[in-house]
Short mmCIF file of the C-alpha atoms (twelve columns), coordinates in Angstrom:
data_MODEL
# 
_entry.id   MODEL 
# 
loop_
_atom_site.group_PDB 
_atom_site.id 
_atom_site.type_symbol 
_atom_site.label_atom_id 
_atom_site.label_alt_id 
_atom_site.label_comp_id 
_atom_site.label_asym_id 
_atom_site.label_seq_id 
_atom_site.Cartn_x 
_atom_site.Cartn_y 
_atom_site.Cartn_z 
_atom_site.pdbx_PDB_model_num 
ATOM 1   C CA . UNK A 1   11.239  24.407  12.641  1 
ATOM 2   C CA . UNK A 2   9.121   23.529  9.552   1 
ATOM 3   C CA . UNK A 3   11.502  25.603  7.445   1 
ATOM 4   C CA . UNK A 4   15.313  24.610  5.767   1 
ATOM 5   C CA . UNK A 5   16.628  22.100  4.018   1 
ATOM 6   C CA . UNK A 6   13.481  20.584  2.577   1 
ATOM 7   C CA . UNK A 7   14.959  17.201  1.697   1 
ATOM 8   C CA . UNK A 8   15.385  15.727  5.038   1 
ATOM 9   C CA . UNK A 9   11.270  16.866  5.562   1 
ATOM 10  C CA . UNK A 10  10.467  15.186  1.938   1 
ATOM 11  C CA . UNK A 11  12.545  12.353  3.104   1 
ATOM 12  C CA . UNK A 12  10.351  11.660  6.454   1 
ATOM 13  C CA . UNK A 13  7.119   11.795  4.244   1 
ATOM 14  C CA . UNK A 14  7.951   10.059  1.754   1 
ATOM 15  C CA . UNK A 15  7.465   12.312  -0.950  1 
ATOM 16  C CA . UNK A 16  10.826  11.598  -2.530  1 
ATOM 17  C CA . UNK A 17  9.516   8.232   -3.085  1 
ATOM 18  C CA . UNK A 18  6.142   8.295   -5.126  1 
ATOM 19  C CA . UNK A 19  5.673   4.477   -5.511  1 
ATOM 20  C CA . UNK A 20  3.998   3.754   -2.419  1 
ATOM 21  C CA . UNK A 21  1.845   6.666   -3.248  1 
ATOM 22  C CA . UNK A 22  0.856   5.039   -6.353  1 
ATOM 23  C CA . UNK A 23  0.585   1.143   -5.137  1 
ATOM 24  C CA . UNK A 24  -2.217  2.998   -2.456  1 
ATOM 25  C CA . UNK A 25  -3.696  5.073   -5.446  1 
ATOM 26  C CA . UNK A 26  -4.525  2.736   -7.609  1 
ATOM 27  C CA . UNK A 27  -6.851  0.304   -5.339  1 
ATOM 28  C CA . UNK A 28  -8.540  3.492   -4.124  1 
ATOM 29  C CA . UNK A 29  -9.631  4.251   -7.247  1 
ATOM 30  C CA . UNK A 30  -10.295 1.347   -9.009  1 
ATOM 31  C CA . UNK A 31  -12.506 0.813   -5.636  1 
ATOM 32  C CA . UNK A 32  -14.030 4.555   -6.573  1 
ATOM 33  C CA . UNK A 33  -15.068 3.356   -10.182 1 
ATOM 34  C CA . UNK A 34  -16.132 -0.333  -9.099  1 
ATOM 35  C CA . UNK A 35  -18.405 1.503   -6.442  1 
ATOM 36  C CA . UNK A 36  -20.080 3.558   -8.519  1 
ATOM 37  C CA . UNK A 37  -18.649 7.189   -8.388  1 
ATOM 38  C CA . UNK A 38  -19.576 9.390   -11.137 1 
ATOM 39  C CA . UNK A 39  -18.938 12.823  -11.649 1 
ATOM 40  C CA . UNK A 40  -21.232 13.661  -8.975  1 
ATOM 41  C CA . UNK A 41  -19.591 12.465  -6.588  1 
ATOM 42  C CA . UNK A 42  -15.955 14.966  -6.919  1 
ATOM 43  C CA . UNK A 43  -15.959 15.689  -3.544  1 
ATOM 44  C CA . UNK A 44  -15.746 11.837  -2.443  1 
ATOM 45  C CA . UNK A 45  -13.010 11.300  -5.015  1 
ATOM 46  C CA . UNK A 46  -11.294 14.310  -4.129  1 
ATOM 47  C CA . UNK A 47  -11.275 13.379  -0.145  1 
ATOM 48  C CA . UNK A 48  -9.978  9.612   -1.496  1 
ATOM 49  C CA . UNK A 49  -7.400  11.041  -3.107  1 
ATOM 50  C CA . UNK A 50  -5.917  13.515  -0.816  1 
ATOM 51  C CA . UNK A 51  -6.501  11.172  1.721   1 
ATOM 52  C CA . UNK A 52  -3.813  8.806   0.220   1 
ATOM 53  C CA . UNK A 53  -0.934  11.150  0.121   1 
ATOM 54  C CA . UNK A 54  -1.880  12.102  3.431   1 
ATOM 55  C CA . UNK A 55  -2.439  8.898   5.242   1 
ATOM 56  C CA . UNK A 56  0.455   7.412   4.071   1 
ATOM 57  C CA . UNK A 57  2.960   10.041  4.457   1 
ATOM 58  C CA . UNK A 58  1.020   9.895   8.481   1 
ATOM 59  C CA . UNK A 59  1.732   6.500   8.103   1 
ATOM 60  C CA . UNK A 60  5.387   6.819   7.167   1 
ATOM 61  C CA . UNK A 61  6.395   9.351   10.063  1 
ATOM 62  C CA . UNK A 62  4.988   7.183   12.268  1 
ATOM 63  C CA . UNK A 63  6.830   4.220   11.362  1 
ATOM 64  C CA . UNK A 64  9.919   6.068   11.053  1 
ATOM 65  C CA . UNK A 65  9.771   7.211   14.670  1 
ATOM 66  C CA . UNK A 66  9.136   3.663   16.196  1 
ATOM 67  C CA . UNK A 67  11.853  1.952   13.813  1 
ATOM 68  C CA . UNK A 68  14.532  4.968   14.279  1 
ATOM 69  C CA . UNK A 69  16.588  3.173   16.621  1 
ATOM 70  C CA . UNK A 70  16.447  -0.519  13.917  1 
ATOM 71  C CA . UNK A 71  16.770  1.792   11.008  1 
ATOM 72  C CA . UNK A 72  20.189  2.662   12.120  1 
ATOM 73  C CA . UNK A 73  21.298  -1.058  11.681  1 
ATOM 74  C CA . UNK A 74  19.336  -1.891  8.484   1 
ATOM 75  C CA . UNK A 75  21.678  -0.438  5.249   1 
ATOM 76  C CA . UNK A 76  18.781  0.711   2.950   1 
ATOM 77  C CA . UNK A 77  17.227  2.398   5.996   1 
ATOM 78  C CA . UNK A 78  20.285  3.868   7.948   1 
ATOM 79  C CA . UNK A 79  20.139  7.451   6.237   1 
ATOM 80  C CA . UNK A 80  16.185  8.163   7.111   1 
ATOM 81  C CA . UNK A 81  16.044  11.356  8.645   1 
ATOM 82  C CA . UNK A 82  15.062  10.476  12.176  1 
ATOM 83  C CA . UNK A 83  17.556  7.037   11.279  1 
ATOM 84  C CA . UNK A 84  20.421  9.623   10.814  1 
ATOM 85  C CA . UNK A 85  19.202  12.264  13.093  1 
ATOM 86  C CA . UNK A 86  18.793  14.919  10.526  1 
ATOM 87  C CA . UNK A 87  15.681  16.013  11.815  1 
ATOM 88  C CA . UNK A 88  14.094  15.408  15.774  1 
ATOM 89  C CA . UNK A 89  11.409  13.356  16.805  1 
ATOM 90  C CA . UNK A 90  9.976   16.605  18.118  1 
ATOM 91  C CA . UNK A 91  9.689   17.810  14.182  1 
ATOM 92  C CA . UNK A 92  8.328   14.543  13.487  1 
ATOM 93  C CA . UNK A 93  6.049   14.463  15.951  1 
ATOM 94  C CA . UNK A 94  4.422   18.381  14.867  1 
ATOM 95  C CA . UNK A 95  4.518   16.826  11.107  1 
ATOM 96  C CA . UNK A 96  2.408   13.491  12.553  1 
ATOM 97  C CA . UNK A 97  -0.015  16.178  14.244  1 
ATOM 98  C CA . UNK A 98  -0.462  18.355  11.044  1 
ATOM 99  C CA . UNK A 99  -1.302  14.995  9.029   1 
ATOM 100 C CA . UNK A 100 -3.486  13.682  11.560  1 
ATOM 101 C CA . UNK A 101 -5.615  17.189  11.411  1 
ATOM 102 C CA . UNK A 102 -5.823  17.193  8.098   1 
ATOM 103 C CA . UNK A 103 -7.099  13.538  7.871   1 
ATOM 104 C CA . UNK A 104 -9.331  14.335  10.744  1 
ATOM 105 C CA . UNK A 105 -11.102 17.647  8.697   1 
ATOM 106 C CA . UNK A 106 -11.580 14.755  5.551   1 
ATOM 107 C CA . UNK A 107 -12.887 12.477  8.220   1 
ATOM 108 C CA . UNK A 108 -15.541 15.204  8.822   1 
ATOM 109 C CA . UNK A 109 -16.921 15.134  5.512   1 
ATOM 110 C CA . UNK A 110 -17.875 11.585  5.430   1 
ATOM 111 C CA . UNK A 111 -20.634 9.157   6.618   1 
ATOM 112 C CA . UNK A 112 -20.339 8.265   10.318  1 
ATOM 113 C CA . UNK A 113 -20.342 4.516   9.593   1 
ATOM 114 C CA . UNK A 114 -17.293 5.358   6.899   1 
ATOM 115 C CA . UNK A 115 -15.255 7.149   10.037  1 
ATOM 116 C CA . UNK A 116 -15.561 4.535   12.533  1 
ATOM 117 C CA . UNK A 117 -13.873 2.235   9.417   1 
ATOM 118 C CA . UNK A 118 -11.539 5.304   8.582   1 
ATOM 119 C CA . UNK A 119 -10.514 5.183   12.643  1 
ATOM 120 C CA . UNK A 120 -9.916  1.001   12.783  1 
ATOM 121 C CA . UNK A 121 -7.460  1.881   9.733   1 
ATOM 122 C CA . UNK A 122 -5.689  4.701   11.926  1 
ATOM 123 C CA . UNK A 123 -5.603  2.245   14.494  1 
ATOM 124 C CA . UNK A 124 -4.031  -0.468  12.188  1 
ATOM 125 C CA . UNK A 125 -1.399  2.059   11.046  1 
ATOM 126 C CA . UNK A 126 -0.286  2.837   14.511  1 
ATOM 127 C CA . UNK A 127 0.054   -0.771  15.344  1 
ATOM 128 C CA . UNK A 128 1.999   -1.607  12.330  1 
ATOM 129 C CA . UNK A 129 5.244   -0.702  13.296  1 
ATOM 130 C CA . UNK A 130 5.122   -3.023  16.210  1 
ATOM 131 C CA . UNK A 131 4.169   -5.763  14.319  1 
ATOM 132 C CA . UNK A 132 7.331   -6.347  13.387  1 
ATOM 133 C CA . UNK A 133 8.523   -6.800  16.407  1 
ATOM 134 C CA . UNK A 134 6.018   -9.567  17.564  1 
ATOM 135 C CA . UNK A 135 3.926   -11.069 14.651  1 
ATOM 136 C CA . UNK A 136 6.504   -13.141 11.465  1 
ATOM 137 C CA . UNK A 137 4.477   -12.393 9.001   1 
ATOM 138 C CA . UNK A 138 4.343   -8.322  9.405   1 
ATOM 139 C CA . UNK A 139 3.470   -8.472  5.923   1 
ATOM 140 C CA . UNK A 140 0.265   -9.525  6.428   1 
ATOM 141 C CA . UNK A 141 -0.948  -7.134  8.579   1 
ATOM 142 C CA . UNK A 142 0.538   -4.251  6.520   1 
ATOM 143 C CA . UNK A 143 -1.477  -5.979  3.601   1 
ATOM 144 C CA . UNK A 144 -4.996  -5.501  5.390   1 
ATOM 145 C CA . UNK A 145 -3.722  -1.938  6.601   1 
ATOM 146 C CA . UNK A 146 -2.817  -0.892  2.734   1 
ATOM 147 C CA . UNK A 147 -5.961  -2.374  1.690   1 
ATOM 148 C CA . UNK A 148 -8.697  -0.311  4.276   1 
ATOM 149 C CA . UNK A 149 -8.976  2.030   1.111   1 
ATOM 150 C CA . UNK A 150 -11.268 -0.185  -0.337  1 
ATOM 151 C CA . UNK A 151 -13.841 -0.552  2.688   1 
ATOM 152 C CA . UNK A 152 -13.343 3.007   3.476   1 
ATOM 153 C CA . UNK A 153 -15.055 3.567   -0.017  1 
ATOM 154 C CA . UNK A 154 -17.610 1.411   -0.687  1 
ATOM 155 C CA . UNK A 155 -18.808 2.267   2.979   1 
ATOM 156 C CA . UNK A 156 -19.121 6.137   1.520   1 
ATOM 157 C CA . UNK A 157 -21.137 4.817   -1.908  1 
ATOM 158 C CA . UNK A 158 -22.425 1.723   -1.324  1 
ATOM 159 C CA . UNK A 159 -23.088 2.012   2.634   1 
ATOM 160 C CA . UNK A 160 -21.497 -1.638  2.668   1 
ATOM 161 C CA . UNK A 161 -19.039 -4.088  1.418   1 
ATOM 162 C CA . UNK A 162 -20.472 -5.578  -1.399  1 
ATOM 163 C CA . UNK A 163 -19.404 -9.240  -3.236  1 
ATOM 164 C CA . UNK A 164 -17.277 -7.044  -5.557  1 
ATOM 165 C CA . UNK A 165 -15.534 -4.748  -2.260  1 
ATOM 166 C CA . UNK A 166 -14.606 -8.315  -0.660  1 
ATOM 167 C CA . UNK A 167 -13.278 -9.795  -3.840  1 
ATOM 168 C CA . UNK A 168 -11.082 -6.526  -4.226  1 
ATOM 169 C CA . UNK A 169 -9.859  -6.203  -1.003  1 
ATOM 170 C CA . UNK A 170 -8.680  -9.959  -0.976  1 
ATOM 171 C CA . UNK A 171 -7.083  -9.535  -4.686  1 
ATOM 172 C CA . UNK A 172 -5.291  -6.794  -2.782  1 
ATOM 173 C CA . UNK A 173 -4.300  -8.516  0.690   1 
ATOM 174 C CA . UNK A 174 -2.319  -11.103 -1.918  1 
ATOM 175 C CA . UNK A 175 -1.153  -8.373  -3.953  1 
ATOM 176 C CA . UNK A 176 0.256   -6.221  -1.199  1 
ATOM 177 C CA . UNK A 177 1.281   -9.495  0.623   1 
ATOM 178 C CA . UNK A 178 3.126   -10.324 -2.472  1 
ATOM 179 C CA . UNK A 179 5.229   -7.381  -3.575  1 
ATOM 180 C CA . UNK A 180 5.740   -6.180  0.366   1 
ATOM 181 C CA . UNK A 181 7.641   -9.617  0.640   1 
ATOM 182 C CA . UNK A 182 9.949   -8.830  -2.405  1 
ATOM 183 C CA . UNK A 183 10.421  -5.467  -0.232  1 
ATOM 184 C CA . UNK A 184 11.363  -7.160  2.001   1 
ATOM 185 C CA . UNK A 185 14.223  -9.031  0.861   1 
ATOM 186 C CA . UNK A 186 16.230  -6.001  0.438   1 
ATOM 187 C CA . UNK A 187 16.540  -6.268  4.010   1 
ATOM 188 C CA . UNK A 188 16.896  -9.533  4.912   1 
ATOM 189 C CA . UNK A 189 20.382  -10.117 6.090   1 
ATOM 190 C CA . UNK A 190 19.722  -6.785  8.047   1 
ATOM 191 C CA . UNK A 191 16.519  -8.385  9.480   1 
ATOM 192 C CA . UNK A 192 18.168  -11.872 10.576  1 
ATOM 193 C CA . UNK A 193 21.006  -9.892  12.452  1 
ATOM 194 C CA . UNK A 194 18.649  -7.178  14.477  1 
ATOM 195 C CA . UNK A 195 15.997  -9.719  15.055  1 
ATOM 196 C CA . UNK A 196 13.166  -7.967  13.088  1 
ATOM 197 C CA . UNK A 197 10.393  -9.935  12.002  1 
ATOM 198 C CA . UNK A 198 9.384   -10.307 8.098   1 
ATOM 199 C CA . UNK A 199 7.603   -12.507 5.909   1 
ATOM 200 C CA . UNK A 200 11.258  -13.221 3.751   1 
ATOM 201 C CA . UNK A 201 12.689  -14.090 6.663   1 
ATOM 202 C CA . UNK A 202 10.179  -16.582 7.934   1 
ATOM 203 C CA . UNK A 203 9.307   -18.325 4.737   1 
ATOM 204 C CA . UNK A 204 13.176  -18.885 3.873   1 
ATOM 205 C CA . UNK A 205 13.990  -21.092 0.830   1 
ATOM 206 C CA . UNK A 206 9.825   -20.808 -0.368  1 
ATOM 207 C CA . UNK A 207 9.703   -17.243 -0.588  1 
ATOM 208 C CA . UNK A 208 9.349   -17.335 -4.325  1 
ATOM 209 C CA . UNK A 209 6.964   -20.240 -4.471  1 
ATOM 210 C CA . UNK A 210 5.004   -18.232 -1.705  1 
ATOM 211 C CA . UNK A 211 4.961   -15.012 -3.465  1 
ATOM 212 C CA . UNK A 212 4.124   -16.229 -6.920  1 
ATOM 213 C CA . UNK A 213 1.202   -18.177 -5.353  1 
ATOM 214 C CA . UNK A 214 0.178   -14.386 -3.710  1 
ATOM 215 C CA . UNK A 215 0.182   -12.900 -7.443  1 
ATOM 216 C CA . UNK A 216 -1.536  -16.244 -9.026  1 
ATOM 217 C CA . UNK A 217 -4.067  -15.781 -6.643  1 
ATOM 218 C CA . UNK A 218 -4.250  -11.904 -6.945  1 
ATOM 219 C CA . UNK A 219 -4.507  -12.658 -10.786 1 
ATOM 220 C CA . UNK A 220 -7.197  -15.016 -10.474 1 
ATOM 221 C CA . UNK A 221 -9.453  -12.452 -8.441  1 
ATOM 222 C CA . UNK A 222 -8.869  -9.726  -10.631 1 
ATOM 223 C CA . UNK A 223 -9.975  -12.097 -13.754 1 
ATOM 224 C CA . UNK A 224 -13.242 -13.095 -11.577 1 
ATOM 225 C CA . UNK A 225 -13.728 -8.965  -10.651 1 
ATOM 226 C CA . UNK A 226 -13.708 -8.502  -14.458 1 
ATOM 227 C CA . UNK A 227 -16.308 -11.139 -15.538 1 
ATOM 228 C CA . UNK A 228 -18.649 -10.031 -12.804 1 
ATOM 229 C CA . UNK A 229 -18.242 -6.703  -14.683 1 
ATOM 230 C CA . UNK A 230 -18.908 -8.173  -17.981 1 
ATOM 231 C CA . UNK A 231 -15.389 -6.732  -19.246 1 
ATOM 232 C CA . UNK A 232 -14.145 -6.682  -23.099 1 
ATOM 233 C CA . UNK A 233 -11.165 -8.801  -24.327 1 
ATOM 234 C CA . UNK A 234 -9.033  -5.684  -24.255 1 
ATOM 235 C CA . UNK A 235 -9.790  -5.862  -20.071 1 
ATOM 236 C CA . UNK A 236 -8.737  -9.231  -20.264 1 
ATOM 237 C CA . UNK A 237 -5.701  -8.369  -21.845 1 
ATOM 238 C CA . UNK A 238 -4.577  -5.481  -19.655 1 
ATOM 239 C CA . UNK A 239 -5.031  -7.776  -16.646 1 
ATOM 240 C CA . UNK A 240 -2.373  -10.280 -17.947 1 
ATOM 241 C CA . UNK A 241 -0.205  -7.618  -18.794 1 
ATOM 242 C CA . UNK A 242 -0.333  -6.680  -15.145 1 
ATOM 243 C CA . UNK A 243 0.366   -10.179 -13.782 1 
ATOM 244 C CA . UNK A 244 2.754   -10.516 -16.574 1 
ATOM 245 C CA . UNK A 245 4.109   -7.982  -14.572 1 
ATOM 246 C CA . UNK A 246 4.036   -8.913  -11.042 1 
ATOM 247 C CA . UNK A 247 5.415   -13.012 -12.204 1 
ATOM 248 C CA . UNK A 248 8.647   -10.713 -13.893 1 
ATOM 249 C CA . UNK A 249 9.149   -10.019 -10.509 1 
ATOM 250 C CA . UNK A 250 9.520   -13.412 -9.114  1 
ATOM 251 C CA . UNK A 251 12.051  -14.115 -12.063 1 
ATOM 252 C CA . UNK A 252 13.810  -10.738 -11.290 1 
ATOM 253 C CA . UNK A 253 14.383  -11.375 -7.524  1 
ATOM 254 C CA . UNK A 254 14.836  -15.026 -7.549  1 
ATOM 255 C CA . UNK A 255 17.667  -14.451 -10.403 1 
ATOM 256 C CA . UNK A 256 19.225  -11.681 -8.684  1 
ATOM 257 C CA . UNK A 257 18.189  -9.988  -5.445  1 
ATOM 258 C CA . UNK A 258 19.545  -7.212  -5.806  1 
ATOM 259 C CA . UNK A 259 17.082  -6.380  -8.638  1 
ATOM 260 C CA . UNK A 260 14.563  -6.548  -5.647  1 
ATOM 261 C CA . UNK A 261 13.794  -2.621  -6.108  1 
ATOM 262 C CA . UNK A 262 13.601  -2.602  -9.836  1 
ATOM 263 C CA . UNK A 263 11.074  -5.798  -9.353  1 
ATOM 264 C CA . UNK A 264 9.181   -3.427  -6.614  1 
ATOM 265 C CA . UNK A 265 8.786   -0.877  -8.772  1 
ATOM 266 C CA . UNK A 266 6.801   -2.877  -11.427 1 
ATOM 267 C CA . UNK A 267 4.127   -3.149  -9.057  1 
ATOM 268 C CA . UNK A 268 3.057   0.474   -10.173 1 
ATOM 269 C CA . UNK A 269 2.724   -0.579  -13.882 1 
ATOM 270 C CA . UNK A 270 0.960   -3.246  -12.815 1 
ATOM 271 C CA . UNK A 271 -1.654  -1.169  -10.648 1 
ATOM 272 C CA . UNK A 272 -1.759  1.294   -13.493 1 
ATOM 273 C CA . UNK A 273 -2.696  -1.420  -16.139 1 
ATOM 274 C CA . UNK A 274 -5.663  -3.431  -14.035 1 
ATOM 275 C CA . UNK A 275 -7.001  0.336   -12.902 1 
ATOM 276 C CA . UNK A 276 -7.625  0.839   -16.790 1 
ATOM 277 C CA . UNK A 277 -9.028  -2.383  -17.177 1 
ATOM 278 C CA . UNK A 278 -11.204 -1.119  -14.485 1 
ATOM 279 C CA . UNK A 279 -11.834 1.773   -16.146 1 
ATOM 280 C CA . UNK A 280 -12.892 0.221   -19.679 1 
ATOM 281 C CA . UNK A 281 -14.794 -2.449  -17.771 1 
ATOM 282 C CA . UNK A 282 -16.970 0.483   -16.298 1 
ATOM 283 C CA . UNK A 283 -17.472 2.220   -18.651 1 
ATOM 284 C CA . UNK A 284 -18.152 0.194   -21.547 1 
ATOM 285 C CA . UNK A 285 -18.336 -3.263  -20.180 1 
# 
């Protein structure tokens, strides 16, 4: 059953479609360097790290398997596998059990405090796909799901969240808040005909003011993480290349939306930019 045609399978996890890999990467491990981890600690960034491919592709199947019967109606969703019927829910149901083992043997290696925050973030991901459905500003709570990296590892190192955990789990709330409502405009006309919830939909004619105000304010947090770090100009600098970044996007989309997927996609650069001023800021700040 596991075996054939492997695109449908790399289609379901989402591992023809590294960016949201990436956009959950890189605030797990700037969290990982602003908590502390050296190269003692390999087995905590190793379990961080396969954790986010697995987690989210978790996360993916079982969205896909509560929105299959919408996903059929929405035009950039229509072709998923369980969508198009390509694959069963039964497969997708023996892929969501082989994810959820494998994040349960990580779970095992970590602090008990650290699981019962690992299992509120399981719990958040399985509620997620209903938000949609009841809550107009899904976006939101998909923000605070994305964003349980960050507790999950400063509970591991740091046994708590310290002023510097809080400060980057907000910057990423806004961030995720942000670029998850440029998402979402791809599928807005879809949205207003099916009834699904989204935070495009609700915020109508200020969606642009509203999601440069999440990047300004995702900016402004990362600048503040940075002095508290005692960062170098060239820190500095790499953080306004990233919101240089993110504000292209509000240009892109509000010019054209159907550059809303290139836009997304500069998200990435963005992560990958502030995770090196990170990195500099660590180590030589």
């Amino acid at each position: 059953m596991l075996v054939g045609k492997i695109e449908p399978r790399l289609a379901l996890l989402r591992m023809d479609r590294m960016i949201g890999n990436w956009l959950l990467l890189w605030p797990t491990l700037i969290a990982l360097m602003l908590a502390g981890a050296s190269q003692h600690d390999t087995k905590i960034i190793a379990i961080c790290v396969v954790g986010v491919f697995v987690t989210r592709a978790l996360g993916c199947v079982i969205n896909d398997v509560c929105d299959r019967e919408y996903d059929r109606q929405v035009k950039r969703t229509h072709n998923r596998p369980l969508a198009n019927q390509t694959l069963t829910i039964k497969e997708a149901f023996v892929w969501a059990c082989l994810l959820a083992t494998v994040s349960f043997a990580l779970l095992t290696e970590l602090k008990w405090h650290t699981i019962y925050i690992a299992i509120l973030s399981a719990a958040m991901i399985m509620i997620y796909p209903w938000m949609k459905r009841v809550f107009v500003i899904p976006q939101l709570f998909l923000a605070m799901t994305f964003s349980m990296c960050i507790p999950i590892v400063f509970f591991e190192l740091c046994d708590r969240m310290t002023p510097l955990a809080i400060l980057l789990y907000a910057a990423n709330v806004f961030w995720v808040l942000g670029f998850d409502t440029v998402y979402a405009l791809a599928d807005l006309d879809d949205d207003l005909k099916i009834g699904v919830h989204s935070s495009a939909r609700w915020l109508g004619q200020f969606v642009f003011v509203f999601v440069a105000g999440c990047y300004l304010i995702t900016s402004l947090i990362w600048m503040a993480i940075l002095y508290h770090c005692q960062a170098g100009y060239e820190c500095y600098l790499l953080t306004l290349l990233s919101s240089v970044l993110l504000f292209k996007q509000v240009m892109l989309a509000s010019h054209d939306t159907s550059l809303t997927g290139y836009a997304f996609n500069l998200n990435h650069w963005a992560g990958a930019s502030y995770a090196l001023a990170i990195l500099l800021a660590v180590q030589y700040g």
